[in-house]
Residue, then its C-alpha position, 0 to 999 in steps of 0.5 A: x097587479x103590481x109591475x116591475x121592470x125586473x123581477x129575481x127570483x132567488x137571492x143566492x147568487x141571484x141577489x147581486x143581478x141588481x146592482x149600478x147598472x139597474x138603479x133607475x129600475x124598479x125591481x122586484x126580489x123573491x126569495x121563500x127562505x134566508x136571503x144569501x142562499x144555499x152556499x150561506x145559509x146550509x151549504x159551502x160555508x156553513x159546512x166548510x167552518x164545520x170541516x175546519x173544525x173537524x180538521x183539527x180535531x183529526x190532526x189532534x187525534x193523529x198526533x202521535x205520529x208526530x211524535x206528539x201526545x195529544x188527546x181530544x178530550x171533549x167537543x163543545x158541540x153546541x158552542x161550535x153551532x153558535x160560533x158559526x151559525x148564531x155569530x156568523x152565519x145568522x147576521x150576514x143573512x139577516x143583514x142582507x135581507x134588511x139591506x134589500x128592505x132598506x132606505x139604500x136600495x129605494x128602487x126594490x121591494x122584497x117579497x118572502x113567499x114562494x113564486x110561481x108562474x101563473x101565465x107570460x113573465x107573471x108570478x104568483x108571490x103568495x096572495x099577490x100577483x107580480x109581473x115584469x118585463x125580465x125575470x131572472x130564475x135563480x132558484x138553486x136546489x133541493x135535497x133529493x130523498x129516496x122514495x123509499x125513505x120518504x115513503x117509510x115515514x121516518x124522522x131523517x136529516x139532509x144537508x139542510x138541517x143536520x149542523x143544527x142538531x142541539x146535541x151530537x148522536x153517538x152514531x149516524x147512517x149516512x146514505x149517499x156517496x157522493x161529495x155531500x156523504x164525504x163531507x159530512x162523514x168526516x165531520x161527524x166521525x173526526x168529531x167522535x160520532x159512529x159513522x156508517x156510509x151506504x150507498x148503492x155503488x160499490x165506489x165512493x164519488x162514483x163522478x170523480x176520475x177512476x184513480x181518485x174514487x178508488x185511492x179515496x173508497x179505500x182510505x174510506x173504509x179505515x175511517x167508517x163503516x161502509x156498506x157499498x153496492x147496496x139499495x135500501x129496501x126498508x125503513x122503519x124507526x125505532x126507540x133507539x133510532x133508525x134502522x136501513x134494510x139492505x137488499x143483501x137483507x142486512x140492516x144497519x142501525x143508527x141514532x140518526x139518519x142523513x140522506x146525502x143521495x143528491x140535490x134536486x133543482x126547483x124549477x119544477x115547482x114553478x109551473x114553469x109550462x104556463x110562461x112557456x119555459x122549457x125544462x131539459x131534464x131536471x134543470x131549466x133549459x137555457x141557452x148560451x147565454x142564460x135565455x130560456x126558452x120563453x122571452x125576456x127570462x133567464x136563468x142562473x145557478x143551480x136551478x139551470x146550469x150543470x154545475x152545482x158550484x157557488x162560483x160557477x152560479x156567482x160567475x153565471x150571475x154576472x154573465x147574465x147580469x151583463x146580458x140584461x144591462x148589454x143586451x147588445x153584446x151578449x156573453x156566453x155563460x163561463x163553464x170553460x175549465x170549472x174546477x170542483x173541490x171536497x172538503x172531507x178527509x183526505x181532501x179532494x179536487x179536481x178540474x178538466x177531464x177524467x182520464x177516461x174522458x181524455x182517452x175518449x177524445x182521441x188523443x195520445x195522453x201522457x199521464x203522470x200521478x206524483x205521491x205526497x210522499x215522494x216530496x219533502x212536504x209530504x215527508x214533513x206531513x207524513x203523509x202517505x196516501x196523497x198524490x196529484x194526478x196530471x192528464x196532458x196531451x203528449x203531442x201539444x203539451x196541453x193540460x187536460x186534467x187534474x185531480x188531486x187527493x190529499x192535504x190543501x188540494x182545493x189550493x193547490x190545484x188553483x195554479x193549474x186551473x190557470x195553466x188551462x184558463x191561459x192555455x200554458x204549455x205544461x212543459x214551460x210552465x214546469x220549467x221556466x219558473x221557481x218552486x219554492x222547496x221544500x213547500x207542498x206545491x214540488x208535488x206540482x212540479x213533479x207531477x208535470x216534471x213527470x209528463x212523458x213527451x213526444 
């Protein structure tokens, strides 16, 4: 059995643990799939270099309101396919496994079969037995299927496979409705396939703030088919595809099948028990500072934290890259002020609490929602359902809340993610700076211009 001094298991965000500050150790790196992660791999890029192009088709097709005669007249599927996952996609994963294997980073030795713990910091890597004084566990997460669905037998598609498809369906049943549902729906229908969404609750994005759930399941209905407040009851499969029953006893047809219903962390396929880590939930118990429950391991990213979010697992990561070379001068793992972001149609983001968590907190709130079409950008964009909603403390001036829906919200949220990570008095920040007009940001200025204070 083989001895290391450092074992990562994960090469996500897990891959950048060893760094300068572990050269002189020996490290071990297990990952089962592509190196780079669910975020390179299937998930943020991947999906985002789909949405752009889906973007542009949208804005194509809704050209006329600009006055403009556009028409989409095909979509090269197969070339968008190789443009990002053949030209891109493919090599950088592959690059950095080769990286790992290399003569440039001589002190780890990578290990490609799935881990599982056999007794105290051991693992089980295939037909080999490793140990080490430290692990790190950064296994991120799986698509979640209904029981239903993998029961039935039938031939469906996650987040993982679906934008390898060799040919575009002419129509899809989506089932979920959560950011995974959003996202995809938009691909898929702006690039001309039949969309149908269902999902168990009667909203889309059920977790977002009340006022943006509501304004998007709206918006939602004028683009696909949604079915909503339902459970699927049967699956079967048939010559032209696949077909859902509903409890309603409806049944919706598709070509095709994605389940979007949620991601399930790994670490219970680990055999976590046997080095005596604890799970709390579906997630790996850790502390503060990334420790679990059993000595010497830690965790980060998906497979722990509560926040299924590459940049909270890229900002884990170097907290507890910190705590195993400083193990004298711990830092807490970073979940202050996290901010999130879809990227379907409209686009969405948020950060902080939802309006109902921030009157649960007891405090007099003062709250304001600016239109996009209250502004001169949004008149230029003739956009109309876009708006920005701002929560604050009415007493203190405090940021508590932000939530947008609408073109460029996963930007223009990042200057109020800073008035809460510096703690600003939003009625200064309103005030004591320039706004450029008549860009999009006057949204911002206006919403905060709009807070009612004591």
């Amino acid at each position: 059995m083989k001895h290391y001094d450092l074992i990562v298991i994960g090469a996500g965000s897990g891959n950048s643990i060893p760094s300068h500050y572990f050269d002189d150790l020996s490290i071990a790196i297990v990952e089962k799939a592509k190196f780079g992660g669910t975020c390179l791999n299937v998930g943020c890029i991947p999906t985002k270099m789909f949405v752009y192009a889906a973007d542009i088709a949208r804005e194509i097709q809704d050209a006329a309101k600009y006055g403009l005669e556009a028409s989409l007249q095909a979509v090269d599927w197969p070339a968008i396919v190789d443009r990002i996952f053949i030209q891109r996609i493919d090599p950088i994963a592959q690059s950095g496994e080769e990286y790992r294997k290399g003569p440039e980073t001589p002190n780890i030795d990578v290990y490609s079969e799935h881990a599982r713990f056999v007794d105290t910091r051991t693992l089980q890597v295939g037909k080999e037995r490793i140990s080490a004084d430290r692990i790190v566990i950064a296994t991120g997460a799986r698509p979640s299927i209904p029981k239903v669905i993998a029961e039935s037998g039938v031939t469906y598609y996650t987040n993982e496979n679906i934008l390898r498809l060799p040919q575009l369906p002419k129509s899809m049943i989506i089932q979920g409705g959560g950011f995974i549902a959003a996202e995809f729906a938009h691909v898929f229908s702006s690039l001309g396939v039949e969309v149908t969404v269902t999902n168990r609750s009667p909203l889309l994005l059920r977790k977002a703030d009340e006022t943006i759930s509501q304004r998007f399941t709206e918006i939602a209905t004028t683009k696909w088919n949604l079915q909503l407040g339902h459970e699927v009851t049967a699956a079967a499969e048939t010559p032209n595809g696949i077909e859902l029953t509903l409890d309603n006893g409806e049944v919706l047809h598709g070509e095709i099948l994605l389940v979007a219903t949620g991601r399930t962390p790994n670490g219970d396929q680990m055999d976590l028990h046997l080095a005596g880590i604890e799970m709390d939930g579906p997630r790996i118990k850790v502390d503060e500072f990334g420790r679990t429950t059993a000595e010497g391991v830690w965790a980060l990213g998906d497979v722990s934290s509560p926040y299924q979010l590459k940049h909270v697992a890229n900002a884990e990561m170097r907290a507890v890259r910190h705590n195993l070379a400083y193990p004298d001068d711990l830092q807490p793992m970073p979940h202050d002020h996290v901010p999130s972001a879809i990227f379907t149609n409209p686009q969405l983001a948020s950060v902080g609490m939802t309006e109902a968590e921030a009157r649960n907190s007891g405090r007099e709130l003062t709250i304001k929602i600016q239109n996009y079409s209250d502004t001169a950008y949004g008149w230029a964009m003739e956009d109309t359902t876009g708006f920005m909603k701002v929560i604050a403390d009415r007493n203190t001036g405090q940021l508590l809340g932000v939530h947008v829906l609408g073109p460029q919200a996963s930007t223009l949220i990042q200057q109020l993610v800073t008035v809460m990570a510096f703690d600003l008095d939003v009625r200064e920040v309103a005030r004591n700076q320039y706004w450029i007009h008549p860009a999009l940001p006057e949204v911002t200025e206006n919403a905060l211009l709009g807070l009612e204070f004591a």
